[in-house]
C-alpha positions as CSV (number, residue, x, y, z in Angstrom):
1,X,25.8,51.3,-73.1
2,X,23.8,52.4,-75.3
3,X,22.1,55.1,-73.9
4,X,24.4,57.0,-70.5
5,X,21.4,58.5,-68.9
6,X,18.0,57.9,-67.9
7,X,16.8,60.2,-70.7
8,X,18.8,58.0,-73.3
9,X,17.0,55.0,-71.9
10,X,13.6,56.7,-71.9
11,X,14.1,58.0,-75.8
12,X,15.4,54.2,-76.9
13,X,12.6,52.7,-75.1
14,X,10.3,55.2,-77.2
15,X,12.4,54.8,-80.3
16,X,13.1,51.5,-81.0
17,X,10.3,50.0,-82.2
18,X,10.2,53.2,-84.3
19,X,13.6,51.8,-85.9
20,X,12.3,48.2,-86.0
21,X,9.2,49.5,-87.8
22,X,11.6,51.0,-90.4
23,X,13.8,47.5,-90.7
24,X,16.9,49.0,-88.5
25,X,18.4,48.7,-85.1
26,X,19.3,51.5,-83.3
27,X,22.8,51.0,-81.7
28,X,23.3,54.0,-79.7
29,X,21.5,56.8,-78.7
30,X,22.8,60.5,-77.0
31,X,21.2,63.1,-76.2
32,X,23.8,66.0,-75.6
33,X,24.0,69.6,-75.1
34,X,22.5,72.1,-72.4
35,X,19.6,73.6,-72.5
36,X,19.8,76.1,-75.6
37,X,20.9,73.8,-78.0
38,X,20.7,70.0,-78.0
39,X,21.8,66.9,-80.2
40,X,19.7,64.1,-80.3
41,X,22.6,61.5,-81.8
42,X,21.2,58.0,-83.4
43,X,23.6,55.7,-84.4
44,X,21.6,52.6,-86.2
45,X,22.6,49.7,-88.7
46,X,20.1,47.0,-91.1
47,X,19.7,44.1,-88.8
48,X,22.8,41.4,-89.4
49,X,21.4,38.2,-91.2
50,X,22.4,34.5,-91.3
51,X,24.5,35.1,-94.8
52,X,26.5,38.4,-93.1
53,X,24.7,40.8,-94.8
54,X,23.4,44.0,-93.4
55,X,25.1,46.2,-91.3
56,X,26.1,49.7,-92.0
57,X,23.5,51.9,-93.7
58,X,23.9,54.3,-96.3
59,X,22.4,58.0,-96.9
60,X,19.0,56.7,-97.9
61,X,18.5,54.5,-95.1
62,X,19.6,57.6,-92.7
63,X,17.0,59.3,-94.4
64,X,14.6,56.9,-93.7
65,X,15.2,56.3,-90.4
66,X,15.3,59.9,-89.6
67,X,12.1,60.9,-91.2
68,X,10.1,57.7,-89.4
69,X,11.9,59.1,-85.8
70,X,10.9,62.4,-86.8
71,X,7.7,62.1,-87.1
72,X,7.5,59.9,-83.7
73,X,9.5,63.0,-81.9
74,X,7.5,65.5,-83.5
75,X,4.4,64.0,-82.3
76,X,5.4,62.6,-78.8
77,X,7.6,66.2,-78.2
78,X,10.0,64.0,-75.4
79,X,12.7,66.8,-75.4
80,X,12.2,70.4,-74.0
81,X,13.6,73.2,-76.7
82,X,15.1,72.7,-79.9
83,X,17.5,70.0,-81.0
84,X,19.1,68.6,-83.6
85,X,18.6,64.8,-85.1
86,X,21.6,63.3,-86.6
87,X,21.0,59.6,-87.9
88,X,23.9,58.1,-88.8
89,X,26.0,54.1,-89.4
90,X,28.3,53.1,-87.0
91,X,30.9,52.9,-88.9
92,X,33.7,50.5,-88.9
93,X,35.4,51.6,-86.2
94,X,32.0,50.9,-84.3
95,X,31.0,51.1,-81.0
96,X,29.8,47.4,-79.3
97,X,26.9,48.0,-77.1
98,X,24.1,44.9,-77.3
99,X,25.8,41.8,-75.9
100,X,25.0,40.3,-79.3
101,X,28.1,43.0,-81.2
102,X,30.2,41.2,-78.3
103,X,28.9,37.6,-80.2
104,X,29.1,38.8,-83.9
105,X,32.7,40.4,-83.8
106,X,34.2,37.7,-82.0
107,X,38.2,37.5,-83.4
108,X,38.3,41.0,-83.4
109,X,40.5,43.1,-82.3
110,X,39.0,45.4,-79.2
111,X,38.9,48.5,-76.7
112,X,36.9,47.6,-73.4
113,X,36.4,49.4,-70.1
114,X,34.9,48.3,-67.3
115,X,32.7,50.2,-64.4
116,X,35.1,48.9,-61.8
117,X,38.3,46.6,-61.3
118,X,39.0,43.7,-63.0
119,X,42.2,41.9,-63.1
120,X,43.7,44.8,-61.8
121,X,42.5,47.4,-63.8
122,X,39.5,48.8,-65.6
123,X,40.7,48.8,-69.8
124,X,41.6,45.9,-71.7
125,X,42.5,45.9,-75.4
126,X,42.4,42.2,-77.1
127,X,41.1,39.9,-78.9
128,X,36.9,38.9,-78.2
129,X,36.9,35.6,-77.3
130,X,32.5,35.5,-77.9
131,X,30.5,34.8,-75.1
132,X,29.1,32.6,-72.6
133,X,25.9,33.2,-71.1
134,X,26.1,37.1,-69.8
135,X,29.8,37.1,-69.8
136,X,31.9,38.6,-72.8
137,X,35.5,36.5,-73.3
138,X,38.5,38.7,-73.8
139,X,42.0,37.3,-74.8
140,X,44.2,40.1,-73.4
141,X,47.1,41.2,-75.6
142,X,50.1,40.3,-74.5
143,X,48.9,37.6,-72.6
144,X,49.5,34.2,-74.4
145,X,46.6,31.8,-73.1
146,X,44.7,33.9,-70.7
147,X,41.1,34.2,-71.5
148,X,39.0,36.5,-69.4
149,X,35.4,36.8,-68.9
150,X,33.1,39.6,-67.9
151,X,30.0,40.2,-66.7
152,X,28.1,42.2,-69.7
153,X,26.4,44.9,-66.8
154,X,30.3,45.8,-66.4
155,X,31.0,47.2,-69.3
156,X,31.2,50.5,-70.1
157,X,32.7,51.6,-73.0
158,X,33.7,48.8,-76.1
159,X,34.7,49.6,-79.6
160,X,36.6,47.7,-82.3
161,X,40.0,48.3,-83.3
162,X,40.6,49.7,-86.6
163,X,43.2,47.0,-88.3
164,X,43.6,45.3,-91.5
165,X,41.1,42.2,-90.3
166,X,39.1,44.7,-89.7
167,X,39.1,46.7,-93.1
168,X,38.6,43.7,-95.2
169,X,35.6,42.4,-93.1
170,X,34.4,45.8,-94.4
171,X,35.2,45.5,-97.4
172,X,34.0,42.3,-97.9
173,X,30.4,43.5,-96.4
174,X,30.6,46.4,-98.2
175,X,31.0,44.7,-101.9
176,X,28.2,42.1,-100.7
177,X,25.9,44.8,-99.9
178,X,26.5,46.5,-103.3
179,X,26.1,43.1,-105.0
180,X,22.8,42.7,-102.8
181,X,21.0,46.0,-103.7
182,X,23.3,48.1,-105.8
183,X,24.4,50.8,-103.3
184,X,27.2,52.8,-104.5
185,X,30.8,52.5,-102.8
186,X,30.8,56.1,-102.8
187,X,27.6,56.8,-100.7
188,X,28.9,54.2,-98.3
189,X,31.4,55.8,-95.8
190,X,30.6,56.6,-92.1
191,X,27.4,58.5,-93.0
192,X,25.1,60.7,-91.2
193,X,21.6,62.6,-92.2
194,X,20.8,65.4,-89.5
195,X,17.4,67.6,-89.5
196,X,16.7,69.9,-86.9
197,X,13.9,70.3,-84.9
């Protein structure tokens, strides 16, 4: 999930250690576009700690981090033509692609789709119930009780659910990183830094 295609993969393998270098994680990766023009999208975040700080970046660290993979791309040249790099936070809204997201926003309300059946169908909205071993635990809306698990490989497609719970655990995350290291509130909003090639 977070890369689609087997250039995705091939540019994460390359990149993340890149990222780690730098003190982020990259959470998803796209390369899109034909031929002519093409978007190299990065979506990374500080590495969650024991306290709950971390998370979302802000401008600087999309600077940062696009500079570092920059000069990696520049040098390695993995993608024919020109393209654009946009670094930029997940957001809250955010997209869960590492089996640990599935782990860390457990209570929260989310979207999932699966590669194939389940249960009758392939999306599920709900609460995540965490996980056990290589299976991610849904409570389904609606259904009072019922607890579903799924293999991690099916997954598809997951992203939170923007909701009140939601907001404040962004808030809150948001007002400890400020206390932490004095970002601004302003410069904090679902940010992006793009350079092209």
């Amino acid at each position: 999930m977070r890369g689609k295609t087997r250039e995705d993969l091939d540019l994460i393998e390359m990149l993340d250690p890149v990222a780690e270098a730098t003190g982020y994680e990259i959470v998803r990766l796209r390369l899109m576009g034909g031929a002519e023009q093409r978007r190299l999208q990065i979506m990374a975040e500080r590495p969650l700690l024991e306290d709950g700080t971390g998370g979302d970046m802000n401008v600087e660290d999309c600077a940062k981090l696009s500079r570092a993979i920059s000069e990696v791309m520049d040098a390695a040249d993995p993608i024919a033509g020109e393209y654009t790099l946009e670094v930029s936070s997940p957001g809250v809204d955010r997209p869960l692609t590492r089996l640990k997201d599935f782990e860390t926003y457990a209570g929260l309300e989310v979207r999932i789709e699966l590669d194939r059946v389940a249960e009758g169908r392939k999306r599920f909205k709900g609460e995540l119930a965490g996980v056990e071993d290589d299976q991610v635990g849904l409570n389904i809306e609606g259904e009072d009780d019922v607890t579903v698990y799924f293999p991690f490989a099916w997954i598809v497609d997951a992203k939170l659910v923007l909701s009140d719970e939601l907001m404040k655990r962004g808030a809150d995350a948001r007002a400890a990183r400020i206390d932490q290291d004095g970002v601004d509130a302003e410069n904090d909003n679902d940010l992006s830094e793009s350079e092209e090639d």
